[in-house]
PAZANU-58996 format. One record per residue: x, y, z of N, C-alpha, C, CB in turn. Coordinates in steps of 0.05 Angstrom, whole numbers. Glycine has a CB too. Layout:
# PAZANU-58996
     n.u     n.v     n.w    ca.u    ca.v    ca.w     c.u     c.v     c.w    cb.u    cb.v    cb.w
       X       Y       Z       X       Y       Z       X       Y       Z       X       Y       Z
...
This chain:
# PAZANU-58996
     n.u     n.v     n.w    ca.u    ca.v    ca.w     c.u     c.v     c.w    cb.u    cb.v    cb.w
      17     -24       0       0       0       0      17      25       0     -19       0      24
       8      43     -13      20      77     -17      24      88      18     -11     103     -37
       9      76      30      10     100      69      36      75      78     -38      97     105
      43      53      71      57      39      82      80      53      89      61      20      70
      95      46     116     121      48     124     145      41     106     123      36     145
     157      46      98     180      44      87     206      57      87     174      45      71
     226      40      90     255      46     101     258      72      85     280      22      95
     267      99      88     281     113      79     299     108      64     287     123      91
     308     121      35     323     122      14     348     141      12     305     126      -4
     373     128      17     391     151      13     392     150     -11     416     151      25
     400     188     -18     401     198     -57     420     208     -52     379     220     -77
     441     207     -73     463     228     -72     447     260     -78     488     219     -98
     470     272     -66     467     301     -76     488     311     -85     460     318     -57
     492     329    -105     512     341    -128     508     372    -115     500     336    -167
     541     385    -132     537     415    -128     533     415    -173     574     437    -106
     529     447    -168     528     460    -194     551     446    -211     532     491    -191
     571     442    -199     596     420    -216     591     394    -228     619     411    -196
     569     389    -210     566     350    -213     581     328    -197     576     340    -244
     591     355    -176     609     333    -163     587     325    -130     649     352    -155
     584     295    -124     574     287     -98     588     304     -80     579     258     -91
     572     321     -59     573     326     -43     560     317     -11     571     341     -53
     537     307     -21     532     284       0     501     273      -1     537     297      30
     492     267      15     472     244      13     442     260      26     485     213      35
     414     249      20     398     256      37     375     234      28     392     288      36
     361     244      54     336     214      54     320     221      49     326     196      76
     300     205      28     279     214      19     260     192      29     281     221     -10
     243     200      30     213     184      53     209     155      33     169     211      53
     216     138      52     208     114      34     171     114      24     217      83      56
     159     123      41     127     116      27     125     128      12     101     118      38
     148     154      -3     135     168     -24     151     163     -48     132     198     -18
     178     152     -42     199     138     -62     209     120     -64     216     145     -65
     188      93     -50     204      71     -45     180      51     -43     225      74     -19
     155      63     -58     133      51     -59     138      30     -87     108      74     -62
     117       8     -76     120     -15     -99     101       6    -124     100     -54     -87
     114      -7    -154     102      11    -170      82      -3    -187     122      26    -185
      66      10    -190      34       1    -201      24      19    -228       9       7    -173
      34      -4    -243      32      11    -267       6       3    -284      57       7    -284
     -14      -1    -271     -44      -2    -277     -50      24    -270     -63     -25    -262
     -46      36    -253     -50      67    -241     -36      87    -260     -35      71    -208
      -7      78    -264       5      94    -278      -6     102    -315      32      82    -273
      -5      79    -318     -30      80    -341     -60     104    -341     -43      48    -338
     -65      96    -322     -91     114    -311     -87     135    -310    -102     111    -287
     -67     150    -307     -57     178    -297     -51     188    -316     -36     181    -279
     -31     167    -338     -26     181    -362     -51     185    -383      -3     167    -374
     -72     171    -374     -90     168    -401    -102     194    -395    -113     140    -404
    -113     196    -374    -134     220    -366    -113     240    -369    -151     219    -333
     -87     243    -369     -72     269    -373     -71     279    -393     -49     269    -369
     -70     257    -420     -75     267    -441    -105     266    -454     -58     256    -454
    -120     255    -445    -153     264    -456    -151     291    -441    -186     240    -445
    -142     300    -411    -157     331    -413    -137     349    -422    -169     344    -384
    -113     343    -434    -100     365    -453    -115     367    -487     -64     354    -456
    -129     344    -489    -140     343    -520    -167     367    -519    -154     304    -530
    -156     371    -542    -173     402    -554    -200     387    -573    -145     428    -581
    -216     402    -559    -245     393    -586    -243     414    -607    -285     393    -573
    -222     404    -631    -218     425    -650    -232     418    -681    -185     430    -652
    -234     382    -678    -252     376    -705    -277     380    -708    -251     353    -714
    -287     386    -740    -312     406    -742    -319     394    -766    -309     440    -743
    -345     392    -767    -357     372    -799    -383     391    -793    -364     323    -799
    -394     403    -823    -420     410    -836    -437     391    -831    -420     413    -865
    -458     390    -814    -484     378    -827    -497     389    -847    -504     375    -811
    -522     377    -860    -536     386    -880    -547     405    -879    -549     373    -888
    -560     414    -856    -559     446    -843    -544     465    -856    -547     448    -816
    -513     462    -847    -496     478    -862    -486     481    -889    -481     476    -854
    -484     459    -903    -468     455    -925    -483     471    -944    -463     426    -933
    -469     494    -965    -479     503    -982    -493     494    -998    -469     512    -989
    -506     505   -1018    -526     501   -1029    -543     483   -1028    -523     502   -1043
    -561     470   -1054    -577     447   -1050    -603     457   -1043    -567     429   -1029
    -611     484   -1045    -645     488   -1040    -658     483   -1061    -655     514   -1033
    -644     480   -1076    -667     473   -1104    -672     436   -1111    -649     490   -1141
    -695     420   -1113    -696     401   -1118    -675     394   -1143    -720     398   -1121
    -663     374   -1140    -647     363   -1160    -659     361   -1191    -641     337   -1150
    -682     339   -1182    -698     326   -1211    -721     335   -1191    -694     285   -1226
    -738     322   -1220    -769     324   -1208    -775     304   -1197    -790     328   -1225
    -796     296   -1183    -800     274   -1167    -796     249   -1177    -822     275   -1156
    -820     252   -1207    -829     226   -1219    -819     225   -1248    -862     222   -1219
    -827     210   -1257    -817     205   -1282    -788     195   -1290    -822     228   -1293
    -767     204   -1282    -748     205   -1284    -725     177   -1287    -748     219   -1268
    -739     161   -1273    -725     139   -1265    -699     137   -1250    -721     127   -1285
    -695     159   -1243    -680     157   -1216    -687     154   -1194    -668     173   -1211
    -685     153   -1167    -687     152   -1142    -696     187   -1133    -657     138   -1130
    -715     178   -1118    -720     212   -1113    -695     221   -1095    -753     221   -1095
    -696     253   -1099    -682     269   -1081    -697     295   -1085    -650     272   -1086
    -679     304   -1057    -697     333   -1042    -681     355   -1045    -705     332   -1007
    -652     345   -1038    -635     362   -1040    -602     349   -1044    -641     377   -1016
    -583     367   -1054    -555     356   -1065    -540     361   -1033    -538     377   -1098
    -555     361   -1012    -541     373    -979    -548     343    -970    -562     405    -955
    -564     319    -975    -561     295    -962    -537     282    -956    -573     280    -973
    -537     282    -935    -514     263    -929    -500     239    -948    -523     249    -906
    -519     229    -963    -521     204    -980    -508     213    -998    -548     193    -990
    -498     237   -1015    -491     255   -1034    -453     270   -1031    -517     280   -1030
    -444     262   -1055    -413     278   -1048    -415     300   -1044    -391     279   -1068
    -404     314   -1028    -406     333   -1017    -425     348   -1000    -401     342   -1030
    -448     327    -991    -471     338    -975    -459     341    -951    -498     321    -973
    -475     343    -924    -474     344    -899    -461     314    -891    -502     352    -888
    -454     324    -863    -439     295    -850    -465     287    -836    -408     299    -826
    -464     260    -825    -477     258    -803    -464     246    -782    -498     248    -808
    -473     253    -755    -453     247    -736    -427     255    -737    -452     223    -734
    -424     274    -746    -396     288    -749    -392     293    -721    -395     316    -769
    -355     306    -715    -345     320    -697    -369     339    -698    -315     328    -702
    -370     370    -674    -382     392    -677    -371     407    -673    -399     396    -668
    -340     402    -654    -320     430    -648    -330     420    -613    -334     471    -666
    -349     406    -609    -359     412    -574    -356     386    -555    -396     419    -572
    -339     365    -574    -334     344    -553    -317     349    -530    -323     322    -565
    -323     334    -505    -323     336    -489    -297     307    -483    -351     342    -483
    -276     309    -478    -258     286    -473    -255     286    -441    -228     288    -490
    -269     297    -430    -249     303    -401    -251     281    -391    -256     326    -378
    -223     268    -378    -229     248    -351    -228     256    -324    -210     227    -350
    -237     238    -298    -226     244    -278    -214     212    -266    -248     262    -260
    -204     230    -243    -192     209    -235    -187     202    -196    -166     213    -252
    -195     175    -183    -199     182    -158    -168     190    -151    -214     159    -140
    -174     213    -129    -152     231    -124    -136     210    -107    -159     260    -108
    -135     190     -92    -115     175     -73    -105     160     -95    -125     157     -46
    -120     142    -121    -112     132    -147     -92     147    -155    -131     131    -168
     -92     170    -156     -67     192    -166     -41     194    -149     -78     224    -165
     -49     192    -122     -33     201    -109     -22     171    -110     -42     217     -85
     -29     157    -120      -8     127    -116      -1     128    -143     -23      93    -105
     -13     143    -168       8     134    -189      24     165    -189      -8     121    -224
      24     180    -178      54     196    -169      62     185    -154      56     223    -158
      64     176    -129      93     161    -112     102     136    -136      82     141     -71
      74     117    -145      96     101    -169     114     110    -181      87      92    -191
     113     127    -194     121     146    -218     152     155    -199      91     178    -226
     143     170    -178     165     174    -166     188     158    -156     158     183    -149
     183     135    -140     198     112    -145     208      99    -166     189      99    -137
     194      99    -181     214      95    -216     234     101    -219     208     108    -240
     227     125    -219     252     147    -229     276     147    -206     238     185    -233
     265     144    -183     291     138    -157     304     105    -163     273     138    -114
     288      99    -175     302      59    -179     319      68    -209     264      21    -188
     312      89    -226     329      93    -251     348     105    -245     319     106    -271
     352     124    -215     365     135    -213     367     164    -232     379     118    -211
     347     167    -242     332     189    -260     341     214    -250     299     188    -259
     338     229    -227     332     249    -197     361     251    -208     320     236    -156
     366     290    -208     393     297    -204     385     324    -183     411     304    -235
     388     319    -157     382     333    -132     413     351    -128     372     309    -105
     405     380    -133     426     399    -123     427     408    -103     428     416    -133
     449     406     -89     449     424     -55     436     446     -49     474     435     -45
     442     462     -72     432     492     -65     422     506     -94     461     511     -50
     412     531     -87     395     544    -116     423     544    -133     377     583    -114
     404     538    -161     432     543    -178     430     573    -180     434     526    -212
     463     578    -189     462     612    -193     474     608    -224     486     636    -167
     459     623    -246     460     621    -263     449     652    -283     450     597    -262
     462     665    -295     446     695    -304     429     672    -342     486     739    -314
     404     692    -332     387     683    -351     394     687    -387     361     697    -341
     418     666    -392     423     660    -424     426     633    -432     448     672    -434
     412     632    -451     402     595    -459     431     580    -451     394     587    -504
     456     597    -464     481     583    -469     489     576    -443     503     599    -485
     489     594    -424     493     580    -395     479     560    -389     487     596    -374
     453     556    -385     432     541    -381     439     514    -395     408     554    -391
     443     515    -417     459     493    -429     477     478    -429     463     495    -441
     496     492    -418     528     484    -403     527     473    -382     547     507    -394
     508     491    -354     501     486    -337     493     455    -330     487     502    -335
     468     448    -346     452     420    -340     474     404    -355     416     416    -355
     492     406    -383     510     384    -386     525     378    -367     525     386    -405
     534     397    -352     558     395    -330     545     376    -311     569     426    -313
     523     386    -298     509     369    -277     502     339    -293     479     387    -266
     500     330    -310     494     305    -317     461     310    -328     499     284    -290
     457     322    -337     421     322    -347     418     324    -377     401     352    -334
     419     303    -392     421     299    -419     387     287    -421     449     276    -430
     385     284    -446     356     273    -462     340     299    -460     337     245    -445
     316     278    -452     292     296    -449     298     307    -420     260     279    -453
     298     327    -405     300     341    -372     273     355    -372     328     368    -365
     264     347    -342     254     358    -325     262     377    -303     247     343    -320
     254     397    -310     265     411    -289     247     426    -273     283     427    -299
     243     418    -237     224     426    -220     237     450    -211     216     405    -200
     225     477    -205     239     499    -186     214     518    -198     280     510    -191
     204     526    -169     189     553    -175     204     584    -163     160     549    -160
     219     577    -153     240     614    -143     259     617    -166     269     613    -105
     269     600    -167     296     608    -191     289     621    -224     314     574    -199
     280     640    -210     276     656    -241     288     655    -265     280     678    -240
     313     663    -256     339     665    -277     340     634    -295     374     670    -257
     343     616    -272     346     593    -284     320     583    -306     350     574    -260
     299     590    -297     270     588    -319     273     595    -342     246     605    -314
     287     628    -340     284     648    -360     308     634    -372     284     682    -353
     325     627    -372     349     619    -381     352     585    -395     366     625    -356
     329     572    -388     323     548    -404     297     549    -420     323     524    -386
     288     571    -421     262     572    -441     259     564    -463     254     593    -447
     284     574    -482     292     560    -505     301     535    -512     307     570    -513
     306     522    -483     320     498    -496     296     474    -494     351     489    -479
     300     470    -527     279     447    -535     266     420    -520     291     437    -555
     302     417    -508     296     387    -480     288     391    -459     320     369    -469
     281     411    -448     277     432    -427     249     430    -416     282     460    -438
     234     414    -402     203     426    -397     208     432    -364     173     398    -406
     195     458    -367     195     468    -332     168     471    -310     206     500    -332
     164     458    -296     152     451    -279     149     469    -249     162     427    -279
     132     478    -243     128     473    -205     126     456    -193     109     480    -191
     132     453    -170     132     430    -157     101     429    -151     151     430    -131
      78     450    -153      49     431    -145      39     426    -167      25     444    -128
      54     432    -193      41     424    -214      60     398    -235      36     454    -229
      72     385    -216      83     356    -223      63     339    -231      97     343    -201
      60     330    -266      44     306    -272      54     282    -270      34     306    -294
      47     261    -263      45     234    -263      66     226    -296       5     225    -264
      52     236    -323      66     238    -355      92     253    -346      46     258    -382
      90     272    -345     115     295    -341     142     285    -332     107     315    -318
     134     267    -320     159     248    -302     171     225    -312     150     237    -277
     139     211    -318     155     192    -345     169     195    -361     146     182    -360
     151     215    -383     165     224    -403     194     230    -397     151     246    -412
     209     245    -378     237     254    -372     258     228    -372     236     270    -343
     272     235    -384     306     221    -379     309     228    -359     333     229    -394
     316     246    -348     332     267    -319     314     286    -311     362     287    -326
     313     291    -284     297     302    -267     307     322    -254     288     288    -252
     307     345    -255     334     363    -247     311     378    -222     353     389    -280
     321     379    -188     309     385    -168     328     399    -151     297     364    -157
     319     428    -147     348     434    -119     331     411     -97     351     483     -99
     351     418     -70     345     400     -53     322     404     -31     367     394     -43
     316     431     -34     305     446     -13     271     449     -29     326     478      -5
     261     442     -51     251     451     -76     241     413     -63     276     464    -111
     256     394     -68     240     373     -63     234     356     -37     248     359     -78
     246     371     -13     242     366      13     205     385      10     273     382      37
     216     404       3     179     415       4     168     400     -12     167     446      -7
     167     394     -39     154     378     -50     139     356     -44     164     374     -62
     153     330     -19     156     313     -13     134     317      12     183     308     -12
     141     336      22     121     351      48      83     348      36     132     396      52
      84     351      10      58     351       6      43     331     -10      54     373      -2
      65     308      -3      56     277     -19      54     261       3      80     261     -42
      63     269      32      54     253      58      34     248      56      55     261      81
């Protein structure tokens, strides 16, 4: 179970160099939980149905131009009657059952269900050893090229995650970079984490974090 006791996890901790400077424990029930990837599934699905946009749009026969005038005449003809060139039945008539622009994809999801496929999610990434936890705020002046130097030095290649809501500079200074997605710590998704190669966290940034997954 997710409330279970579990032994505490030592993580290394790095400075801005990449060099170990020392160790800290992170709460076993929130990084050392067995991982349940029936949940994790769950978290990711509903993450991406409520990012999906109801943007497709189809004419019904309502809309579709023209077609007020009867085609043929009723009888005689030996064709099949028609009313109008807007039937659905017709190239280029109306759709039916089309998109409207107004679907509705949203999921939900039970909130303790969540909160167990984030500690999964979280333990993952501590068993990948994913987590690159810094001692202290990075100090960094806000230019991509630093920002860039910076996370190679520390070890944060691929796709990065990077959690910090004070460090301005450091935000403004990885905006541009393509591998770069930046995060708050209360707005950590369940996807967000997967998706990442490397997880880039000062240390003080995920002691609070951690505070509100008890």
């Amino acid at each position: 179970m997710a409330n279970e006791k579990v032994k505490a996890i030592s993580y290394p901790v790095v400075n801005a160099s990449g060099e170990k400077v020392g160790t800290m424990k992170l709460a076993g029930e929130v990084f050392g939980v067995e991982v349940h990837e029936d949940v994790l599934h769950q978290a990711v699905v509903t993450y991406l149905a409520n990012r999906r946009q109801a943007t497709s749009k189809t004419k019904d026969r309502s809309e579709v131009s023209g077609g007020g005038k009867k085609p043929w005449r009723q009888k005689g003809t030996g064709r099949a009657r028609a009313g109008s060139s807007r039937s659905p039945i017709w190239v280029g008539g109306g759709v039916v059952f089309g998109p409207t622009g107004e679907q509705n994809y949203k999921l939900s999801m039970n909130k303790k269900a969540h909160a167990l496929a984030l500690r999964s999610a979280l333990s993952l990434k501590v068993k990948e050893k994913a987590f690159i936890v810094i001692d202290e705020a990075l100090e960094v002046e806000p230019k991509t090229k630093e920002a860039a130097n910076l996370l190679k030095t520390i070890g944060a290649t691929g796709k990065v995650l990077l959690i910090s809501d004070d460090n301005k500079n450091l935000l403004l200074a990885t905006q541009n970079l393509p591998n770069v997605q930046r995060v708050s710590q209360d707005n950590v998704a369940v996807y967000d984490l997967l998706n990442a190669d490397q997880i880039v966290i000062e240390k003080a940034t995920l002691v609070a974090f951690t505070g509100g997954l008890r």
